[in-house]
N, C-alpha and C positions, 0 to 999 in steps of 0.2 A: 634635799630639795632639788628638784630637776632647773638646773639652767637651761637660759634662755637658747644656748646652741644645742640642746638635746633637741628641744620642744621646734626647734627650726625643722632638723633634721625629722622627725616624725611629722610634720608640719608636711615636707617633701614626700615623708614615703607614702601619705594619707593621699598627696594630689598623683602619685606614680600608680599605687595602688587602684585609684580611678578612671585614670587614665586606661588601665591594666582590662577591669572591668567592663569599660564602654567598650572597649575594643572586642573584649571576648564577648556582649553583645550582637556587637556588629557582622561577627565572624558565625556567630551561630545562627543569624539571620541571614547570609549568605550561604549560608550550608544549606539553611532548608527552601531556599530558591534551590539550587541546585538537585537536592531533593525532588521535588519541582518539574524541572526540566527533565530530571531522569527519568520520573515517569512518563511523561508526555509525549521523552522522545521514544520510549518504549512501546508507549499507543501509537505512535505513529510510527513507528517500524510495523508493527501486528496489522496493522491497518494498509501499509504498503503489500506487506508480504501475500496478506489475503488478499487484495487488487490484483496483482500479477498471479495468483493462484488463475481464479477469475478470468483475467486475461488468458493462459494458457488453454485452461479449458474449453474459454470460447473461441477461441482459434481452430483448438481439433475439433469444435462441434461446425463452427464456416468450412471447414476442409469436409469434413464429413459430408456437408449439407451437398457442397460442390461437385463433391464426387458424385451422390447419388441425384442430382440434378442432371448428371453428363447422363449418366445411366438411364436414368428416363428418359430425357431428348433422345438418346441412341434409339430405346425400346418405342418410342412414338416411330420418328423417321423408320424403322425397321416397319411397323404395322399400316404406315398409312403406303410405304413402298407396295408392302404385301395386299395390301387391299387395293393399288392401284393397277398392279400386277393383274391379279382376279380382275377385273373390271377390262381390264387388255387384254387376256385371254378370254372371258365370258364374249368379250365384243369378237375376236377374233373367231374363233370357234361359232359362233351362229351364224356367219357368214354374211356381216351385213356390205 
């Protein structure tokens, strides 16, 4: 027949054993926060990485636009030069 100090001691290992259990609850609910977080921060890496994709590209396309902005104003100023040219010579040459 089991004495009263056995029944204590199992009495103990019943409240450790719980204590045991809550905990490895607690821990597996932390884990899948964590869980969690990894992915999220993982969406929000792929989400960064493609903004600055993004970013870059629209930079070389501003550089681009810029360039051939210069290049136009060049090719205007060069035609309306040319055309004021002719308009200088036409006047000149008739001899007004």
């Amino acid at each position: 027949m089991p004495n009263s100090r056995d029944e204590d001691h199992v009495k103990e290992f019943m409240v450790v054993l719980t204590e045991v259990k809550v905990s490895l609850a607690e821990l597996n609910g932390r884990i899948d926060q964590l869980r969690d977080v990894k992915d999220t921060l993982g969406q929000t890496k792929k989400m960064a990485e493609e903004a600055n994709y993004r970013s870059t590209e629209n930079d070389k396309k501003i550089k681009s636009i810029q360039t051939s902005s210069r290049q136009l104003g060049i090719a205007l100023i060069s035609l309306i030069g040319a055309f004021v040219s002719q308009i200088l010579f036409f006047l000149l040459t008739i001899g007004i």
